[in-house]
C-alpha positions in Angstrom: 10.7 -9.0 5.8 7.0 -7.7 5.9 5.1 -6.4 3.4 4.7 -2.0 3.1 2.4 -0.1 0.8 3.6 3.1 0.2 1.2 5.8 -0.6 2.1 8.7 -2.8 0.6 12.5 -3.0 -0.3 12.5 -6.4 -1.4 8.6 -7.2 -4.7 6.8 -6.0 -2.6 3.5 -5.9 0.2 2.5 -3.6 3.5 0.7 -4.3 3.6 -2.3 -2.7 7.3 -3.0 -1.1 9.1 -6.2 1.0 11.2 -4.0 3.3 12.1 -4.5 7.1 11.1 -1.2 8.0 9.0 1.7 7.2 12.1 3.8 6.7 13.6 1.0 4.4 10.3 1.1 2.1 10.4 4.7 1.9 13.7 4.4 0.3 13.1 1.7 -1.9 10.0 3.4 -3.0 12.2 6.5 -3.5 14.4 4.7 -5.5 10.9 3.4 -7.5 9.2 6.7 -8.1 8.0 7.6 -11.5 7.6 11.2 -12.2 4.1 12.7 -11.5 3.8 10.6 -8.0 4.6 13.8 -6.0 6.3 13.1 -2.3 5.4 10.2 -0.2 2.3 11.0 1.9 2.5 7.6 3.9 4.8 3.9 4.5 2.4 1.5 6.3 2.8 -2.4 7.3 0.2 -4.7 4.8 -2.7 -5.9 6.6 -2.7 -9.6 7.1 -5.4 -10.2 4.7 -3.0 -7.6 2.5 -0.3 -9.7 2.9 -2.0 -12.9 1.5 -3.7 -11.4 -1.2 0.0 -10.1 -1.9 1.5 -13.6 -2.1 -1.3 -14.7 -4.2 -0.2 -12.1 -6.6 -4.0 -10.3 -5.9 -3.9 -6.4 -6.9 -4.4 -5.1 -3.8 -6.4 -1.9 -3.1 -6.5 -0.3 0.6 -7.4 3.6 0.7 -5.3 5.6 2.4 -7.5 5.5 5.3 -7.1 2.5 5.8 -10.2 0.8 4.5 -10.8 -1.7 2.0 -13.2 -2.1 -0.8 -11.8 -5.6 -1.1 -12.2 -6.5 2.3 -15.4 -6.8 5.1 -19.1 -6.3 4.7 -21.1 -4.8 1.9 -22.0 -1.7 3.6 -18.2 -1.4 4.7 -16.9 -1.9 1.3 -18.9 1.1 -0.3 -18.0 3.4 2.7 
């Protein structure tokens, strides 16, 4: 099992999901989504340095772009 964020229309945040697949975290995020999140826009693998931050129990923020403000350089955070 690997670690998915799912990324949602309507929500800044992603749900973060242990799934085997990017199909299967789709629908367990399905079966997670709150009213107001609107349709799932994307289902991508956690980064490695995701992943440990996820174990740590570390709120984890990635954009949807795939950047990180938590993650590289000054100048790349703020990007």
């Amino acid at each position: 099992m690997a670690w998915y964020l799912v990324f949602w229309r309507n929500r800044s945040t992603a749900t973060v999901l242990a799934a085997a697949s990017a199909s299967q975290a789709r629908s367990r995020a399905l079966a997670k989504r709150k009213r107001g999140y609107g349709a799932i826009v994307a289902a991508r693998r956690a980064k490695a340095q995701d992943s440990r931050l996820i174990r740590r129990g570390t709120w984890v923020r990635r954009r949807r772009d795939g950047s990180s403000p938590q993650v590289g350089s000054r100048a790349q955070r703020s990007s």
